[in-house]
C-alpha positions in Angstrom: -2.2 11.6 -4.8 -0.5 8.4 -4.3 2.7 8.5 -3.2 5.3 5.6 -3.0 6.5 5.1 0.8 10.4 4.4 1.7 10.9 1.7 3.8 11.6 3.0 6.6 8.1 4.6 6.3 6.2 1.3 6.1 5.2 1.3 9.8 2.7 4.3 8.5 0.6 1.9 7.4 0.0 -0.5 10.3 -3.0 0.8 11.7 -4.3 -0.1 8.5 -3.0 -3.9 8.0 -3.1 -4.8 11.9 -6.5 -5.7 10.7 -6.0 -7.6 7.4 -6.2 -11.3 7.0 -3.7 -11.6 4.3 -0.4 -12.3 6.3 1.7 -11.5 3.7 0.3 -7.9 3.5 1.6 -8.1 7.0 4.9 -9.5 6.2 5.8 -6.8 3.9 4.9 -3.7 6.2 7.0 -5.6 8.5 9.8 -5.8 5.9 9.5 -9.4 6.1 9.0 -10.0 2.7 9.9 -7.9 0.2 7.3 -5.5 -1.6 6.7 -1.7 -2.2 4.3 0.3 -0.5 2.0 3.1 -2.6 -0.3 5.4 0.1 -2.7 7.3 -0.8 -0.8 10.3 1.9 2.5 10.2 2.9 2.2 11.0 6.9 -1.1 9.9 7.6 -2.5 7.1 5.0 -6.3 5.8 5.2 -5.4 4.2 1.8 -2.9 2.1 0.3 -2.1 -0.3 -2.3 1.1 -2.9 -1.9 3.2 -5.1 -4.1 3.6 -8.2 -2.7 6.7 -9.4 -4.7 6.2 -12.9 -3.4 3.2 -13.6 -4.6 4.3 -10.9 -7.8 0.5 -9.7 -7.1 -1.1 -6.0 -5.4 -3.4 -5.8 -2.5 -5.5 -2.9 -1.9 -6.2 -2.0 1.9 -8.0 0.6 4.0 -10.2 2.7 2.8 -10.3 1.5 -1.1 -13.8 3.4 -1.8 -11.8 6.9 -1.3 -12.6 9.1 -4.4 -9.4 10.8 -4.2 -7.7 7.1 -3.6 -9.3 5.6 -6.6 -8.6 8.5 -9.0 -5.1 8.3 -8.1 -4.8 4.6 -9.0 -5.0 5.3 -12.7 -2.2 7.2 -12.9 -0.2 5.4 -10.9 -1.0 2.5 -13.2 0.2 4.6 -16.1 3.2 5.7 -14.7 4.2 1.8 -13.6 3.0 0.2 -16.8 
């Protein structure tokens, strides 16, 4: 299940963006930028999808072939749109 992480939960999902190229993905687990953060588990993500309000535009990072992950996005599309 996807679940939206608070802010102050963001740093949850560094271990996953240390490694990505896309420094905006960066920017808004730093809180640089705003953005909204949807995991994939609240305490221990593998997964996660992020709203980069910037470039009004999601990024998908970590493990993105997850079954459970991927399942999950479909609702959460229904539920934001």
């Amino acid at each position: 299940m996807i679940t939206e992480l608070n802010k102050q939960d963001f740093y949850k999902i560094r271990h996953i963006t240390d490694k990505c190229k896309n420094i905006e993905v960066r920017a808004v687990v730093n809180e640089n930028n705003p953005g909204t953060i949807y995991a994939d588990h609240p305490t221990e993500p593998t997964a996660a999808l992020i709203w980069i309000q910037g470039q009004q535009g999601f990024q998908l990072v970590g493990d993105t072939q997850s079954k459970m992950f991927l399942e999950s996005l479909e609702g959460l599309y229904e539920n934001l749109y």
